[in-house]
C-alpha positions, 0 to 999 in steps of 0.5 A, spaced: 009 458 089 007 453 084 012 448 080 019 449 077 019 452 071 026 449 067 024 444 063 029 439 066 025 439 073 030 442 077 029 450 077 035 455 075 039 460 078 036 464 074 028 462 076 030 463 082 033 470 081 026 472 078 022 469 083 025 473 089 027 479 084 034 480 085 039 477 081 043 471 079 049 472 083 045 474 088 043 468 089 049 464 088 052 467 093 047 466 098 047 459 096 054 459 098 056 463 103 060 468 100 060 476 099 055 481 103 049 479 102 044 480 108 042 474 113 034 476 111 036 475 103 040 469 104 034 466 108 029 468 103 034 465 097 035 458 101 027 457 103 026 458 096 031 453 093 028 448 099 022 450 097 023 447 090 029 442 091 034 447 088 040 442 087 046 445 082 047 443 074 054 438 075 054 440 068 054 447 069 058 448 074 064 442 071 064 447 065 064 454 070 070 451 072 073 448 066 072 442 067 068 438 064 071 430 063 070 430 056 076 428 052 078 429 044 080 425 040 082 427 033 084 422 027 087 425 021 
């Protein structure tokens, strides 16, 4: 299928929606096992995420979760 196309070299969720035409929370939840999808989709999605090293963004998924390890500080 050729080579991610993100440019941090990891493929996105989004990519992958594109690639296997269905849609991002699609393959959210084939990737984690949840809502009713069928066994046919889950497997396409995971093929396609080994195929091409998919390993989920730490930092969107801290932000999805409000958590992001940041802390302010503000002087005045």
């Amino acid at each position: 299928m050729g080579r991610p196309m993100s440019n941090c070299g990891n493929i996105t969720v989004a990519e992958m929606a594109k690639r296997l035409n269905v849609s991002g929370a699609t393959i959210t939840k084939a990737l984690n096992g949840k809502g009713r999808i069928s066994e046919a989709t889950i497997r396409r999605v995971r093929e396609l995420a080994e195929e091409l090293g998919y390993r989920p963004n730490p930092y969107a998924m801290r932000m999805r979760h409000h958590k992001t390890g940041a802390i302010s500080l503000l002087i005045d």
